[in-house]
C-alpha positions, 0 to 999 in steps of 0.5 A: 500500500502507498505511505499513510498520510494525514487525511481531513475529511470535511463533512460527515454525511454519507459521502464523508463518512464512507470516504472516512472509513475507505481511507481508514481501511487503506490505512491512512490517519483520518480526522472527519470533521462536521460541524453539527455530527454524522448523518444529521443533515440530507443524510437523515432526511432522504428517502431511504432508497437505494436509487441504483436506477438514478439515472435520469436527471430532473432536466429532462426534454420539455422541462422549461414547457412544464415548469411554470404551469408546475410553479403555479400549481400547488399539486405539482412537486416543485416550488420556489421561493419567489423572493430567491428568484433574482439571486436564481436566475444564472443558475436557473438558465444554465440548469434549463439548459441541460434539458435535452436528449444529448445531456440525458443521455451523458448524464445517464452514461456517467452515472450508470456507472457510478450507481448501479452497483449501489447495493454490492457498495454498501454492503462492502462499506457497512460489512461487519459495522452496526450499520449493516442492520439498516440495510436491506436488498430491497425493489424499487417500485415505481406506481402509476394510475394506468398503463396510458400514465406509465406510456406517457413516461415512456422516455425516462424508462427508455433511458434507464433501459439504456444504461442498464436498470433491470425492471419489470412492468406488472399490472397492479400490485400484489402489496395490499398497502396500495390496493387498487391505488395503481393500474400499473407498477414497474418494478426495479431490480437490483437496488436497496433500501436503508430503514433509518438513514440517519441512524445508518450513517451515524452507526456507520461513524461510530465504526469509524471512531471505534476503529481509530478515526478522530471526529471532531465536531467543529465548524470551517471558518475559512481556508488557506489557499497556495498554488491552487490548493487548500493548505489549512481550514480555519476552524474556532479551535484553530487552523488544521493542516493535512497531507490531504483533505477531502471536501464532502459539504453538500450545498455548503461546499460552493464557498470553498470551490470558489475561493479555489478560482471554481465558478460552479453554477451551484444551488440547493435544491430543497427538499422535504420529508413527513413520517408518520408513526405508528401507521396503520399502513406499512408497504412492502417496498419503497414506492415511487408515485410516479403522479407526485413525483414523491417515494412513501418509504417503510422506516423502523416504525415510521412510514416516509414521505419524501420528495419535492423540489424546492429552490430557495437556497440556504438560509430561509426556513421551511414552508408549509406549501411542500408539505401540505402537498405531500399531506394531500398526496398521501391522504389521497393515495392511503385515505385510511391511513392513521398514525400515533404522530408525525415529524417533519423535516426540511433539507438540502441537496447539493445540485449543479447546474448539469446536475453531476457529482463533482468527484476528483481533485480540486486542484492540479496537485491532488492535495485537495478533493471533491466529493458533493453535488450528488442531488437526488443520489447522495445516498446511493452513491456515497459509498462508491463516491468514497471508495474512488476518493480513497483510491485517488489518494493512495494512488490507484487509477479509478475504474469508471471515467471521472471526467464527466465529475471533474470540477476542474472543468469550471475553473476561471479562464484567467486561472486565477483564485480569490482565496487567501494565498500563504 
């Protein structure tokens, strides 16, 4: 193996600390850092599915048709905060831009690559750790009203067919959660299903500190930029230095890429979850409603309602209108549904403007990493997203192309940086 190096891992979601703990393995010295603990943002509030069949991004052909009818309806799964709009409106552009056919097609490409073996990835990371009792090899269903509804979706399950997702399209559904709720399910092979995410990452850091890693929870304040790398973050216990560090901040990673010189078109997308407790109704699988746009997950005790876009970056709080939406869709899809209590939550996902992971150096000395951006597949590609970092860092050549996730491609012109050059 290549010589153990001090490693700081920056974010302690999924990504950080799969990336932590592959690098752990390799035996390197690592410190994973998080300013709030491991799992307790996106990571705790996703859907709990392992999308291995994530192939398709949310800029599909016809999107800038559909979205302001989508905008102004209140029984559509995508919302704005209209007083964020000016400050949206670059990154908006950009986003739409990548509604095409050309782009689907590459972004199906790039991340079949890096997602359809989610299941065999997480079951390598969580072997042997608490972890491994969250997880569970489960189908994906996806639930539509009728056949003409599933027809009408024809092109995403033809790109998904494309890139290698095994599925099977079923008339009705044998699960007695959802009777007579769909004409028609398809059923997704191959993927996965966590039964508390955020218990799973935070049991899956407690191997990580059991095994010899250091947690330190600790906020970065700002960084120190030399040659196009980062050499020290700042924190209010003082600067930290590393042979390396790795930079797993989801949405909050923006400001570190740009005081690299990297002008990524970067947003939170918001998203929102309700579980309800006790219910009287618990499915079998994760079910997509393909109607709503939302996935109604089983929990331990709790049954989840996750999905919805929202854009209104990162400081506003939540608002009731997503999840009203979401109340209305499970009222109508499991009208006798009862319950001992709900939570709700409300978080953030990390998306480009092409919607890709950045995953690779951050500079051209390979001193400091990415691995954010994931959108809708965090979970999923976390493990693997990690192990590649991993790699890269004690040498190894990856095993899928990683330009489609190079960051570097957004680097200014004039190579310049707008950190703090020591």
């Amino acid at each position: 193996m290549a010589e153990p190096l001090d490693v700081i891992v920056a974010g302690a979601g999924i990504v950080g600390v799969s990336t932590a703990i592959w690098l752990q393995r390799a035996g390197h010295r690592v410190t994973l850092l998080d300013r709030a603990g491991p799992g307790r943002g996106t990571s705790h509030g996703n859907g709990g599915v392992l999308a291995a069949g994530g192939v398709v991004p949310v800029t599909t052909p016809g999107l800038m048709r559909r979205a302001p009818g989508m905008l102004l309806s209140p029984d559509q799964p995508l919302f704005l905060r209209w007083t964020y709009l000016p400050r949206l409106v670059p990154f908006l552009a950009r986003y739409l831009s990548h509604a095409t056919d050309a782009h689907v097609r590459r972004y199906a490409a790039a991340m079949g690559a890096l997602l359809l073996d989610s299941a065999d990835q997480h079951a390598a990371l969580a072997n042997g750790t608490p972890a491994e009792r969250y997880l569970s090899r489960d189908d994906y269903c996806f639930g539509y009203a009728d056949c003409a509804a599933f027809e009408a979706d024809g092109y995403a399950w033809s790109v998904r067919r494309a890139a290698g997702v095994r599925f099977e399209v079923e008339e009705g559904t044998a699960d007695p959660a959802f009777a007579g709720a769909f004409g028609t399910v398809v059923r997704c092979r191959d993927h996965g299903r966590i039964s508390d995410p955020g218990a799973y990452v935070a049991a899956l850091a407690d191997h990580f500190v059991a095994e010899g890693g250091h947690l330190a929870l600790t906020e970065i304040t700002d960084i120190d930029v030399a040659g196009g790398e980062v050499t020290a973050l700042h924190t209010p216990e003082g600067p930290l230095r590393a042979d390396r560090i790795v930079f797993a901040l989801g949405p909050w990673s923006k400001p570190i890429a740009q005081k690299l010189g990297l002008r990524l078109p970067f947003e939170s997308e918001r998203g929102y979850h309700i579980e309800f407790h006790d219910p009287s109704v618990m499915p079998r699988d994760p079910m997509m409603v393909a109607a709503g746009k939302f996935v109604l997950t089983p929990m331990e005790g709790r049954l989840r309602a996750a999905g919805v876009i929202e854009f209104g970056g990162l400081d506003a709080g939540p608002r009731h209108a997503p999840l009203d939406f979401l109340r209305r869709q499970v009222a109508a899809l499991l009208p006798g549904l009862t319950w001992s209590d709900t939570t709700e939550w409300m978080g953030h996902r990390p998306a480009t403007a092409d919607s890709l992971p950045l995953i690779g150096p951050m500079g051209g000395k390979g001193r400091s990493f990415a691995a954010f951006g994931h959108q809708h597949v965090g979970l999923t590609g976390g493990p693997k997203t990690g192990r590649i970092i991993a790699g890269l860092i004690g040498g190894e050549a990856p095993n899928i192309d990683l330009g489609p996730f190079d960051l570097r491609k957004y680097a200014a012109r004039d190579g310049t940086t707008t950190g703090r050059d020591r």
